[in-house]
C-alpha positions in Angstrom: 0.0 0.0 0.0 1.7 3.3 -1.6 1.4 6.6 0.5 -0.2 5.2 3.9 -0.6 7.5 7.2 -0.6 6.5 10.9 -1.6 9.6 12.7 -4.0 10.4 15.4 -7.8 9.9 14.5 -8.8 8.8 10.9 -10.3 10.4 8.0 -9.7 9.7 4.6 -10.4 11.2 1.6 -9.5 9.6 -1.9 -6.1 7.1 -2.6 -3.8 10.1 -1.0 -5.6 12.0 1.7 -3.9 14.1 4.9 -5.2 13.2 7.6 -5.0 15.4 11.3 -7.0 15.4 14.5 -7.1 17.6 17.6 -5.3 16.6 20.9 -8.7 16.4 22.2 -8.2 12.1 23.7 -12.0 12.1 24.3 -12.7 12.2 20.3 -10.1 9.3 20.0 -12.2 6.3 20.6 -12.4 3.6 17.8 -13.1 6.2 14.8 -10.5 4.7 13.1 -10.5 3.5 9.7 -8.2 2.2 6.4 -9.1 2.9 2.7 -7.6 1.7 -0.8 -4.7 4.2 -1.5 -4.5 5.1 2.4 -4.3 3.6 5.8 -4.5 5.7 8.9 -4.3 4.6 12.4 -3.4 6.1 16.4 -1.7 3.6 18.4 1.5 0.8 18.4 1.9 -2.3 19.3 3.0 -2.6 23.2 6.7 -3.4 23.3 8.0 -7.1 22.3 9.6 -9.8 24.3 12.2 -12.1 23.0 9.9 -14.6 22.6 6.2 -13.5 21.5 3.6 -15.4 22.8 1.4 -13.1 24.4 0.9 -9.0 24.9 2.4 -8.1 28.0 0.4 -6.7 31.1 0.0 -3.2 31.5 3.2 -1.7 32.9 3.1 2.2 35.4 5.2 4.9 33.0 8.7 5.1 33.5 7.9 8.8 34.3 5.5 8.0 36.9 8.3 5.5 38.9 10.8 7.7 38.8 8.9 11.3 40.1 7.8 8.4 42.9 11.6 7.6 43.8 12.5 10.9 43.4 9.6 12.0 45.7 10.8 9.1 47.9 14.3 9.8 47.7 13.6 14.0 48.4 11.4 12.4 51.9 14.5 10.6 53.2 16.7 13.2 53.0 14.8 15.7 54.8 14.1 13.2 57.4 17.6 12.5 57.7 18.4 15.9 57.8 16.2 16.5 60.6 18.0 13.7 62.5 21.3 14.8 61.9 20.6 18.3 62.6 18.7 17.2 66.0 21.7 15.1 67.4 24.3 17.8 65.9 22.4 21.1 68.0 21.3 19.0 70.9 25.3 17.7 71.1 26.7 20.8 70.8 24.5 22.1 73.5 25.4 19.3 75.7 28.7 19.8 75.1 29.0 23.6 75.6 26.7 23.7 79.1 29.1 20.6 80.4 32.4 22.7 79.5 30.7 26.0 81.3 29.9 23.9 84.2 33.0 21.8 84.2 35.0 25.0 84.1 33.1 26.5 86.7 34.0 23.7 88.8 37.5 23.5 88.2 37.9 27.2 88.6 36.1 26.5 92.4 38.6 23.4 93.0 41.6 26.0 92.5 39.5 27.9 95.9 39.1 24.8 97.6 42.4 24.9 99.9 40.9 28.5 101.2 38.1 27.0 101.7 38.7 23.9 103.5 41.0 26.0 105.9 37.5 28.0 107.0 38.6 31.2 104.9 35.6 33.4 103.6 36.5 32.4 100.1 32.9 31.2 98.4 32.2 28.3 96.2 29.4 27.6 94.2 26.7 25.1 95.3 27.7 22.0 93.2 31.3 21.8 94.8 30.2 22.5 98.8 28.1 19.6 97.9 31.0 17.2 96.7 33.2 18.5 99.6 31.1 17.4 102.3 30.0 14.0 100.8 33.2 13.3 100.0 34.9 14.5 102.9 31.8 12.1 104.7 33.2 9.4 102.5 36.9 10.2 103.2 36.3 10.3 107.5 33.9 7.0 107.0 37.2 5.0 105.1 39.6 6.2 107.5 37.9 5.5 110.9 36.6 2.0 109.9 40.2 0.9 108.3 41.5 1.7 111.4 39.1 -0.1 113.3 39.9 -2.7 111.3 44.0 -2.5 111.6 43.5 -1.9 115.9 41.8 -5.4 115.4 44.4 -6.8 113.6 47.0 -6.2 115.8 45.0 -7.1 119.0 44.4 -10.5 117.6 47.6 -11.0 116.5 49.1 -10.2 120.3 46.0 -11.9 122.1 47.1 -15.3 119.8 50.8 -14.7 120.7 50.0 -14.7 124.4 48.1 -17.6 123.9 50.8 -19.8 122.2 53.4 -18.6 124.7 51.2 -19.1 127.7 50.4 -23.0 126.0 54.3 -23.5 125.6 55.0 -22.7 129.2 52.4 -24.8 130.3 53.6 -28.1 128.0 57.7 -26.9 128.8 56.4 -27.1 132.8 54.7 -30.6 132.2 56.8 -32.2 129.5 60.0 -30.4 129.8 60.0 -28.7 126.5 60.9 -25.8 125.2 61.5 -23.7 122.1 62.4 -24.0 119.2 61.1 -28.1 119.9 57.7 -27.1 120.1 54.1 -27.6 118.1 51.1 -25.5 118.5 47.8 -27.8 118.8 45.4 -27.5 116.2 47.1 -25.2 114.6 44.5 -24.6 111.7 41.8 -24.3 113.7 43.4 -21.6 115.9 44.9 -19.8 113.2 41.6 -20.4 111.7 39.5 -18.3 114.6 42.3 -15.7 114.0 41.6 -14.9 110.9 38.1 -14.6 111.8 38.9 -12.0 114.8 40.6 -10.0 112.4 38.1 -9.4 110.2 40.0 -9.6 106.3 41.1 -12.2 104.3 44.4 -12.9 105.3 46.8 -15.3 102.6 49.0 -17.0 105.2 49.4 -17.6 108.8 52.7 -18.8 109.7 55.0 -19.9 113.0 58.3 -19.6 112.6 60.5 -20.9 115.5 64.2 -18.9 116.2 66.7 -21.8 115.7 70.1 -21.3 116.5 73.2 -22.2 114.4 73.9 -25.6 117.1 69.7 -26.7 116.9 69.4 -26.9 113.1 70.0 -30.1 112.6 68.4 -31.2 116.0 65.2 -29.0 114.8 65.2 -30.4 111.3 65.0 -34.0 112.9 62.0 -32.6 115.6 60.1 -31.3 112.4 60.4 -34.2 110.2 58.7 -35.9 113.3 56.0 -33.9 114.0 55.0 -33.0 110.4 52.7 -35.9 109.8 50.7 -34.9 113.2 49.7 -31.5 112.6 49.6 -32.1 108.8 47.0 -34.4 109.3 45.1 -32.0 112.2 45.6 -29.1 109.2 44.1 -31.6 106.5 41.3 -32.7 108.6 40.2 -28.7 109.4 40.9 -27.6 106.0 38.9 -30.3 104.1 41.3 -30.6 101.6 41.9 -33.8 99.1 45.9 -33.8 100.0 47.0 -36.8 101.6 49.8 -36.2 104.4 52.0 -38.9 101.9 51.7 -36.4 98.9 52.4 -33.6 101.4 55.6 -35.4 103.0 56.6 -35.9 99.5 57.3 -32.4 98.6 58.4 -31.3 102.1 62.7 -30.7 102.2 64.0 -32.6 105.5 66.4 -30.1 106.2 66.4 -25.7 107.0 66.8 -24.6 103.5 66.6 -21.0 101.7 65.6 -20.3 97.7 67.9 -18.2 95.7 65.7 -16.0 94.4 68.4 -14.9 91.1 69.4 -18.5 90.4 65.5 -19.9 91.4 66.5 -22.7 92.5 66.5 -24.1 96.4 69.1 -25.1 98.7 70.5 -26.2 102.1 71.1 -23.1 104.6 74.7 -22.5 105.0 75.2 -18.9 106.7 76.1 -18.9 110.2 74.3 -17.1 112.9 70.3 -17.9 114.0 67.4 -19.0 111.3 63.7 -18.6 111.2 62.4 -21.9 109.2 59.2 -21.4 108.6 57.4 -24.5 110.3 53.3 -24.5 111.0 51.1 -22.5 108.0 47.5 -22.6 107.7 46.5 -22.9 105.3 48.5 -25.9 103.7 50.0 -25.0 100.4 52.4 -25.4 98.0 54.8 -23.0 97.2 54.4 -21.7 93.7 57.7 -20.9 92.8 59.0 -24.0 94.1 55.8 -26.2 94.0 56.8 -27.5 97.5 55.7 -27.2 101.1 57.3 -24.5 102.5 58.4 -25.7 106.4 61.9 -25.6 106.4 62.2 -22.5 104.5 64.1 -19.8 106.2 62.5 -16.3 106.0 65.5 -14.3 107.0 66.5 -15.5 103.1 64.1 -12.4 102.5 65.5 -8.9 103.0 62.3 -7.2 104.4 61.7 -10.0 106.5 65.3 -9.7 108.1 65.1 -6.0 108.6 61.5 -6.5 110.2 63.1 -9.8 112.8 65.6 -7.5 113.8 63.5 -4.4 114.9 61.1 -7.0 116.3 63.9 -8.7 118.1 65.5 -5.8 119.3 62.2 -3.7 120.4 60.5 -6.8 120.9 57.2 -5.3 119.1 55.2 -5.8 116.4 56.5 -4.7 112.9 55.3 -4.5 109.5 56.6 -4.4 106.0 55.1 -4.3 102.5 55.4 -7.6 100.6 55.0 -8.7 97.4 53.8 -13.0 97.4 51.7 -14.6 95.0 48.3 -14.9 95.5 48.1 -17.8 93.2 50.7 -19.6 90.3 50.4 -16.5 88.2 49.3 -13.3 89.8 51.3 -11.2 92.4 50.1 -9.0 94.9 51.8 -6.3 96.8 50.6 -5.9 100.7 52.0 -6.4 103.7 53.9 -8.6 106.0 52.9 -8.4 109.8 55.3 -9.9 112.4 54.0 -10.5 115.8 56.7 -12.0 118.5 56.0 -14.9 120.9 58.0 -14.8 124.0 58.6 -17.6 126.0 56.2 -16.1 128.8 52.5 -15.4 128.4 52.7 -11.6 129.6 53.8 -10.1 126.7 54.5 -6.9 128.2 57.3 -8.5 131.1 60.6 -6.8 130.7 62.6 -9.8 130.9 60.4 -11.8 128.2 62.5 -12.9 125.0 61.6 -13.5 121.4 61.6 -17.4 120.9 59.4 -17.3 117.6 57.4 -14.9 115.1 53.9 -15.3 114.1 53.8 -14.0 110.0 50.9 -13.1 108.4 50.9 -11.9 104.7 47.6 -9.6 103.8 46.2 -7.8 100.9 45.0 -4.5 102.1 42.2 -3.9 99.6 39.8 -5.8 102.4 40.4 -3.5 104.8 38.5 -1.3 102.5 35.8 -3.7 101.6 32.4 -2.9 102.7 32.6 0.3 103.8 30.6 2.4 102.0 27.4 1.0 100.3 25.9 0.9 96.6 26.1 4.3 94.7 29.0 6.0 96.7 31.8 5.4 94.3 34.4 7.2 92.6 37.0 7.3 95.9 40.6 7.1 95.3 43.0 6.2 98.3 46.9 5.8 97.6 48.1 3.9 100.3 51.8 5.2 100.9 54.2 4.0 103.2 57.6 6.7 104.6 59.9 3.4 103.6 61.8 2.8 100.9 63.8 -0.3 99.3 66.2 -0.6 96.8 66.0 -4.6 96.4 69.3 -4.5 94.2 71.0 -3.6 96.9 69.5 -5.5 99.5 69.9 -8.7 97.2 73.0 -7.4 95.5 71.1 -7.9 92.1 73.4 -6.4 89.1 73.1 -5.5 85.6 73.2 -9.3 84.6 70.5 -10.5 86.6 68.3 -8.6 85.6 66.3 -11.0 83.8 66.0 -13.2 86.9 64.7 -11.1 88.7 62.2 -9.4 86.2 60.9 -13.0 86.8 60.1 -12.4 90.1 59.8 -8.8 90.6 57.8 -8.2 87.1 58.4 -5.6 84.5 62.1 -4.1 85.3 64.3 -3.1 82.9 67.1 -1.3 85.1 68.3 -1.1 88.5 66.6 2.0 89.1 63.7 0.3 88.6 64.5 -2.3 92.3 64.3 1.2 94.5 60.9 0.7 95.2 58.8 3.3 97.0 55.7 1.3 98.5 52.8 3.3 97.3 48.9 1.4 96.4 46.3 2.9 94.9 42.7 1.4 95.3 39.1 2.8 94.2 36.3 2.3 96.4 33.1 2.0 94.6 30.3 1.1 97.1 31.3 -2.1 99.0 33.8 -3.2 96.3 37.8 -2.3 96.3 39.3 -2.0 92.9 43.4 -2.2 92.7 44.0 0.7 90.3 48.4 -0.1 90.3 51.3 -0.2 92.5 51.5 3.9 92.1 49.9 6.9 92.7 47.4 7.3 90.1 45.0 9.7 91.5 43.7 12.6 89.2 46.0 15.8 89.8 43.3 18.0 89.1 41.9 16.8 92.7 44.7 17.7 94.4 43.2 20.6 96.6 40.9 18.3 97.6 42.9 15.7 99.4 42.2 14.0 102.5 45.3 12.5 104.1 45.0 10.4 107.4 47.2 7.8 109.0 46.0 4.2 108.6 48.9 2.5 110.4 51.3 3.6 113.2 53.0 1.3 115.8 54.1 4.3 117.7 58.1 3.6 117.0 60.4 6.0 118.2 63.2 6.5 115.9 66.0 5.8 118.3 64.8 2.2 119.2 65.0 1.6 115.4 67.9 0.1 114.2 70.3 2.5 112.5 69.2 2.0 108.7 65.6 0.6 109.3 62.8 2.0 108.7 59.1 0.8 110.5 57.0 2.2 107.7 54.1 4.4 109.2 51.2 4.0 106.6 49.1 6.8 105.6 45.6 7.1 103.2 45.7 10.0 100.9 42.0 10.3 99.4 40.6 12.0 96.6 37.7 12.4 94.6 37.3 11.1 90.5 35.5 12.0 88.0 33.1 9.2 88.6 32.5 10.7 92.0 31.9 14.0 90.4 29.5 12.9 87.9 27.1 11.6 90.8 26.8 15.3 91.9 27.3 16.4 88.3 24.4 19.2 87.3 21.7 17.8 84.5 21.4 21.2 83.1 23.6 19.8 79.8 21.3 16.6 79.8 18.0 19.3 80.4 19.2 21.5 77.1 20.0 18.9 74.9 16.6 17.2 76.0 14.5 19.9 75.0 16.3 20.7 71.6 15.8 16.9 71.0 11.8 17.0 71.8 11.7 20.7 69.7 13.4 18.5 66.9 11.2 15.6 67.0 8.0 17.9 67.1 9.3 19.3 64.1 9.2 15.9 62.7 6.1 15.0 63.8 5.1 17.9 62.1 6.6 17.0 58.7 6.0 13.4 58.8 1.8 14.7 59.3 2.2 16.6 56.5 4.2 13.9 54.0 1.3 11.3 55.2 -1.3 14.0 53.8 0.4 15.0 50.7 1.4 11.5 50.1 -2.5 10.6 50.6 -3.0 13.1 48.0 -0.6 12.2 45.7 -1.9 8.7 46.0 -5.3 9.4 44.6 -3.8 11.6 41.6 -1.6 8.7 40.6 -4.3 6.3 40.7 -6.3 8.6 38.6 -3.3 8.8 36.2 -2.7 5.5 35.9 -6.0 4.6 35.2 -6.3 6.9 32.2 -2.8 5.9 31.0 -4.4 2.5 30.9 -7.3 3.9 28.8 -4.8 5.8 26.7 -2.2 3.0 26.4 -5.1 0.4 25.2 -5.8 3.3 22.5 -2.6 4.0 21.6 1.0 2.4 21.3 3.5 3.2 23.5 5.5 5.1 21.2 2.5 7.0 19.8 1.6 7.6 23.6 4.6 8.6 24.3 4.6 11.7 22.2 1.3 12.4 23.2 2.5 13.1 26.4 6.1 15.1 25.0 3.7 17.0 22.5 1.4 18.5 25.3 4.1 19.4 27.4 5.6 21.2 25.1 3.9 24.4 23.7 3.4 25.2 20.2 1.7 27.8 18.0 -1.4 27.9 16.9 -1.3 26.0 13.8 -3.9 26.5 11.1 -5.0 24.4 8.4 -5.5 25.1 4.7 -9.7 25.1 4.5 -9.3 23.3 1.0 -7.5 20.3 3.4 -10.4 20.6 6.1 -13.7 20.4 4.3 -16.3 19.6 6.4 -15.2 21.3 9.8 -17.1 24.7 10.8 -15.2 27.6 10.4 -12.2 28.4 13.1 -12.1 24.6 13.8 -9.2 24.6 13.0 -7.0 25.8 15.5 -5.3 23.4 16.8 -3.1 23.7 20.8 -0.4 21.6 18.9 0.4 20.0 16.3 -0.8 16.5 15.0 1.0 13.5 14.7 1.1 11.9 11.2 3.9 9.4 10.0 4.1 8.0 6.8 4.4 4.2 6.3 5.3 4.0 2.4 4.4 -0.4 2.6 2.1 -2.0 4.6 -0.2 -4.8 4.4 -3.6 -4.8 5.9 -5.7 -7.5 6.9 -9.6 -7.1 6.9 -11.0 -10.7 8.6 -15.1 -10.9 9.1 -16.8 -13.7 10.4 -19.4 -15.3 7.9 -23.4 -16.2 9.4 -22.4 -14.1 12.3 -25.8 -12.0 11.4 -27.7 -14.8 11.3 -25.8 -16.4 14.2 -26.2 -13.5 16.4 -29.5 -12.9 16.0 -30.6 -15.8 17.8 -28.5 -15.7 20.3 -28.5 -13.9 24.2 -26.0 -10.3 24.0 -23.5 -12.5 26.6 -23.3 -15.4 24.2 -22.7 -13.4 21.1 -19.9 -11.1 23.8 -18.2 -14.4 24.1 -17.8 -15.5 21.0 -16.0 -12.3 19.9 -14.4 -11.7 23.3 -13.1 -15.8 22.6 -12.2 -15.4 19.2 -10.8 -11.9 19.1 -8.8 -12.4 22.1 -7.2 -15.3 20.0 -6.6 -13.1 17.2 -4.7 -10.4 19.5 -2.5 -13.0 20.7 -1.7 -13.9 17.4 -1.0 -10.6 16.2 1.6 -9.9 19.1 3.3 -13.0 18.1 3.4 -12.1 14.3 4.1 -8.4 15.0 0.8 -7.6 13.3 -0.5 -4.1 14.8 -4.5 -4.1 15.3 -6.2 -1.3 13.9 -9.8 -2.1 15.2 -13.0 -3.8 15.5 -16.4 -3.4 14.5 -18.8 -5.5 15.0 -17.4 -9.0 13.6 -15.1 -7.5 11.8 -11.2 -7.5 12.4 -9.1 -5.0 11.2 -5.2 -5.5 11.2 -1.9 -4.0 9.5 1.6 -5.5 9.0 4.5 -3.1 8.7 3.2 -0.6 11.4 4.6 1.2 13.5 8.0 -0.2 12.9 8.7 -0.8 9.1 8.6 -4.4 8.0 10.4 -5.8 4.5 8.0 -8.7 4.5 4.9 -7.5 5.9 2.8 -8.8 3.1 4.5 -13.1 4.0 3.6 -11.8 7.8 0.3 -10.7 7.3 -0.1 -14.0 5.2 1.3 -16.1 8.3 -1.0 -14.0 10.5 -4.2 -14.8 8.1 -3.6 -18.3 8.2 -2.8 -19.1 12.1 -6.2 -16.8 12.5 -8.8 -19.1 10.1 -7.2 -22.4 12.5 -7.7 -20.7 15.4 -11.4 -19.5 14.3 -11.7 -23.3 13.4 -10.5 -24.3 16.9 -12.6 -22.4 18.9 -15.5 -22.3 16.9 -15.8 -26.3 17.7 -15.0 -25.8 21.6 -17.8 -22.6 21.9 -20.0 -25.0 20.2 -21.0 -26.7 23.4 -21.7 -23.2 25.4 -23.3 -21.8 22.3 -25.5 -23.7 20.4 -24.5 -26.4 17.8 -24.4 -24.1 14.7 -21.6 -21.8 16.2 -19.5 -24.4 14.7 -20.8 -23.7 10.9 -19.5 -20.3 11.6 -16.6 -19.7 9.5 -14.2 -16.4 8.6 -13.6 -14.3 5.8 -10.0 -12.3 5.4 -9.2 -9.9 2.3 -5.3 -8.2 2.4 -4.8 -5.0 1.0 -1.0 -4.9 0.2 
C-alpha cells in the first residue's frame, strides 16, 4: 500500500488524503479507519519480548516511577536531615553547658584549699556539695580501716599470748621448750584468728628462732612432728591432700631459695634462722611447688630487717610484701610480724623472742564494705615513709636482671628495684578495685585531698635500728570523675533534651504533612494511571509517548489550509499543537469478518454473542503480538489488522499472510470448543479475510 498515514484519529479522503486530529483524547475512541490508496491509524503495538507469545500486562510509565523515587528519595533526605541536625544542636549544647559547668567547677577546685582551711572564700553550690560527701566518704574509710587495723593487731598479740602461755604450760609438764615445740590444732586456731581480724588474710605462719647448734636437732624434731599436725591441718581444712603427697614435697632439712638463680638449697650462713614450720593454710609454694616448712624467712630482705626491729624492740613490725596470691598473679601488701616470748605476759621486761607469728595480707579488704551501693568514685593511695632498693638489698646487678624481672615483674634497670611502696585502690560502694602499685590519683583533685594515718605502731626513731625503717602507713584520698559525675548538674542533659523534643515535634510535624500529601498524591496517581491504561489500550506506547512530549511542550497555533479541512465549521481549525502523522510508504492490511455471524447473532443472548467475539478476538490479538501484526480495530465482527506498522517491515505482506492463516485455525479451533456453550451451529461459523498490500 503506496502513501499510507498513521496519525491520530482517521479520516480519509481519496487514494492520498492528509489526515489530522485535535489533541482532544475524548474524540479518540475507535473512529479509526483504512481505505484503498491510504491507511491511517493512532496507536503501536505494546513493546516485544524475545519470545512472543502473548501481549504483555499493562506496565506504570517510567515517568511515573521515577517522580515516585525521586519524591521518595527528596522524603529521606529531609528526614535524615532533621535527624542529623537534631543530634548535631542537641550535642553541641550538651557539650558547651558541660564545659561552662565543668570550668566553673574547676575554677572553684583552685579555691578549695581556702576554703577547706574556713577562709571566707565562696564556692558555688555544686562543689560544697562534693566537699562534704566526700569529705563524709573520706572520715567513713579512714575511721573503719582503722578499726579494722586496731583489730588486727589485738588479735595477732592476744594469739601470741596464747601460744606462749600453751608452751609454758607443755615446757612445765613435758619439759619442752622452744624452738622443739608444736602449736595444737594449729588450723583451727589460726583459723579463729583470721576470723577475729576481720579480712582475708593469705597465710598464717610460725616460725621458730633456731640457733646455728639446733638446726640439725630442729630439722629431725620437724620431720617428726609434720605428719601430726599435717593431718590435724588436713582434717580442718577439708582438703583432698593426703599427708604422703604432702611429705613428698616437704625438704627434710632448713633450706633458703635463691631468688636470682630460682632454684632451692640447704642453709649454710652462720648465725640464728627462722624456718618457717606450722602455716595454715596448707599450700604449696608456687615458685618451688613444695611445702614450705623448712624454709628460712630471713632468706628475705624485708623480712630480716623486720626480725631484727622486732627482736630488738621486741614489738610488732610490718613491711610491704610482694607473694603470689596464686601460680600466676602477684600482689603487693603487707607482711605483719608478731613476736612470741617464752612467757604469756607479753609486756614483762625480761620476756624474750623465741618465735614470730607472720601473716601476709592484701590490704584492699580492709576497705571492703565500707561504703554502700552508689558512693563510688573514691581514690585512696596507700603510701608507706619506707623505701627499698631490692638491688641492693639482694645485691642484684646489671646481669640478673632477667632473673629477677621473673620475680619482681616488669624491670628493665636497676633504678627500677628502688621501690617506693605506694597502692592505689578505688572504692566504689562495698567493692575495692586495685588501680596499680602507684599513685594514680587525678592531679586536678589535688586541693581536695584527705590525708589520714592508717597505720602507726608508735616507734620512736632511736629504738630503730640505725638504717631501718618501721613504715608508718598513711591514706591520701581524693575524689574522681566518677564521683563527680554523681553530683554532676543535668542542666547539659535538660538543654540537649529539650532541643531533642523541639526537633522531634518538628518531625512529627513534617511526617503529618508527607502522610497527607502522600495521601494526596496517591489518589492523583491512581487517577493517572488509570487513564494511561485507557490511553495505552488506545494507543501504542511510542505513539503515547509523544502524546504526552507534544502537550508538554507548547506550540503555535497551527492553522490548516480550509481546502485540506472540508467539512469542519469555520475556526475549527486551530489546533493547541500539532498532530501527529507518520508515513508508512508499505504495509499490508488484513480485513477478517466472520461469515453467518448475522444470522448467528440474532438468535443468540447479548452475553453469548460477547463471548464468542471476546473468545475469538482475544485469540486473534495474541496472534497478532506474536506475528508483529498491529490491530487497527473492531467493528462489530469485523477484524481490522496492518503488518509493517509502527516499525517498518520488509516482508509485511509473508507476515500478514502467516498472520491470516494461524487466524482461520484458530477461528476453526474455537468455533468447535464454543460449540458446546453456544448452540450447535456456532461451529458452521466460519471467517472471511481480504489483504490490502
Amino acid at each position: 500500500m503506496k502513501g499510507n498515514f498513521i496519525h491520530r484519529g482517521t479520516t480519509m479522503k481519496g487514494n492520498s488524503s492528509l489526515v489530522s486530529r485535535k489533541s482532544r483524547l475524548s474524540q479518540h475512541s475507535d473512529d479509526r479507519s483504512v481505505g484503498n490508496g491510504a491507511s491511517t491509524c493512532s496507536s503501536s503495538r505494546d513493546q516485544l519480548s524475545a519470545q512472543k507469545t502473548s501481549p504483555p500486562d499493562y506496565i506504570v510509565p517510567t515517568v511515573a516511577k521515577s517522580e515516585e523515587t525521586n519524591i521518595l528519595r527528596a522524603k529521606c533526605l529531609v528526614a535524615l536531615i532533621l535527624i542529623l541536625a537534631a543530634a548535631t544542636v542537641a550535642t553541641f549544647a550538651y557539650i558547651l553547658v558541660k564545659d561552662q559547668a565543668q570550668s566553673n567547677f574547676e575554677n572553684q577546685v583552685s579555691h578549695a584549699n581556702w576554703t577547706r582551711r574556713g577562709e571566707a572564700e565562696q564556692v558555688d553550690l555544686l562543689l560544697a556539695t562534693l566537699l562534704t560527701q566526700f569529705n563524709g566518704y573520706a572520715s567513713k574509710i579512714a575511721s573503719v580501716s582503722r578499726q579494722k587495723t586496731d583489730q588486727l593487731f589485738d588479735a595477732l598479740d592476744s594469739f601470741a599470748a596464747m601460744v606462749g602461755s600453751l608452751a609454758a604450760v607443755e615446757n612445765e609438764l613435758l619439759n619442752t621448750s622452744w624452738p622443739f615445740y608444736t602449736i595444737p590444732d594449729f588450723s583451727v586456731k589460726a583459723e579463729r584468728l583470721v576470723n577475729l581480724i576481720g579480712a582475708t588474710v593469705t597465710q598464717v605462719i610460725v616460725a621458730p628462732v633456731v640457733q646455728e647448734h639446733e638446726r640439725d636437732a630442729w630439722a629431725d624434731y620437724a620431720n617428726s612432728m609434720n605428719p601430726v599436725w599435717f593431718q590435724e591441718s588436713l582434717e580442718n581444712e577439708g582438703t583432698d591432700l593426703t599427708v604422703d603427697e604432702i611429705l613428698q614435697r616437704t625438704l627434710p632439712f632448713i633450706h633458703t631459695y635463691d631468688i636470682v638463680n630460682l632454684r632451692l638449697g640447704r642453709i649454710v650462713r652462720p648465725g640464728e634462722v627462722l624456718p618457717l614450720y606450722q602455716q595454715y593454710p596448707l599450700r604449696f609454694e608456687y615458685s618451688t611447688n613444695t611445702m614450705g616448712t623448712g624454709y628460712d624467712i630471713l632468706s628475705l630482705v624485708k623480712v630480716v630487717d623486720q626480725y631484727e626491729i622486732a627482736k630488738e624492740t621486741l614489738r610488732t613490725t610490718i613491711g610491704f610484701a610482694r607473694f603470689l596470691i596464686d601460680s600466676e598473679t602477684f600482689v603487693t601488701g603487707s607482711q605483719v610480724l608478731q613476736p612470741i616470748y617464752d612467757t604469756s605476759d607479753t609486756t614483762a621486761e625480761e620476756r624474750k623472742l623465741v618465735a614470730i607469728l607472720g601473716i601476709l595480707l592484701d590490704w584492699l579488704e580492709f576497705f571492703k564494705n565500707i561504703l554502700t551501693h552508689g558512693q563510688d568514685g573514691v581514690v585512696i593511695v596507700l603510701r608507706s615513709d619506707c623505701i627499698t632498693d631490692f638491688a641492693l638489698r639482694y645485691g642484684i646487678n646489671e646481669t640478673d636482671i632477667e632473673e629477677a624481672a621473673d620475680f619482681y615483674g616488669d624491670v628493665d634497670t636497676l633504678e627500677d628495684l628502688i621501690v617506693e611502696d605506694i597502692i592505689t585502690y578505688q572504692v566504689d560502694g562495698p567493692d575495692v578495685i586495685l588501680l596499680g602499685y602507684e599513685d594514680l590519683h587525678d592531679s586536678k583533685y589535688d586541693a581536695l585531698e584527705v590525708k589520714e594515718v592508717f597505720v602507726d605502731l608508735g616507734f620512736d626513731e632511736k629504738d630503730v635500728p640505725e638504717g631501718k625503717c618501721v613504715p608508718t602507713l598513711t591514706l591520701h584520698m581524693y575524689p574522681s570523675e566518677k564521683l563527680e559525675a554523681t553530683f554532676q548538674s543535668s542542666d547539659p542533659a535538660i538543654y540537649a533534651s529539650v532541643i531533642v523534643v523541639i526537633f522531634i515535634f518538628t518531625s512529627l510535624v513534617f511526617l503529618l504533612y508527607v502522610y497527607f500529601v502522600g495521601r494526596r498524591q496517591r489518589i492523583v496517581m491512581d487517577r493517572i494511571v488509570r487513564q494511561d491504561k485507557i490511553v495505552s489500550n488506545i494507543f501504542p506506547t511510542a505513539i503515547r509517548d509523544r502524546l504526552y512530549d507534544a502537550q508538554a511542550e507548547p506550540s503555535a497555533q497551527i492553522k490548516r489550509d480550509s481546502n485540506d479541512l472540508a467539512g469542519l465549521e469555520d475556526g475549527a481549525n486551530d489546533f493547541a499543537s500539532a498532530p501527529l502523522a507518520d508515513l508508512f510508504p508499505s504495509v499490508s492490511v488484513v480485513f477478517a469478518d466472520i461469515v453467518g455471524f448475522t444470522a448467528w447473532s440474532s438468535a443468540r443472548e447479548p452475553q453469548q454473542v460477547f463471548l464468542l467475539l471476546e473468545s475469538i478476538y482475544n485469540s486473534f490479538d495474541k496472534i497478532a503480538y506474536r506475528h508483529d501484526i498491529f490491530k487497527v480495530e473492531t467493528v462489530g465482527d469485523c477484524y481490522v489488522a496492518a503488518a509493517g506498522l509502527p516499525e517498518p517491515v520488509d516482508n509485511h505482506a509473508v507476515v500478514a499472510c502467516e498472520f491470516a492463516l494461524d487466524c482461520l485455525k484458530k477461528m476453526r479451533e474455537s468455533t468447535i470448543k464454543l460449540e458446546i456453550s453456544l448452540g450447535p451451529d456456532t461451529a458452521d461459523l466460519a471467517l472471511r479475510i481480504g489483504i490490502h498490500r
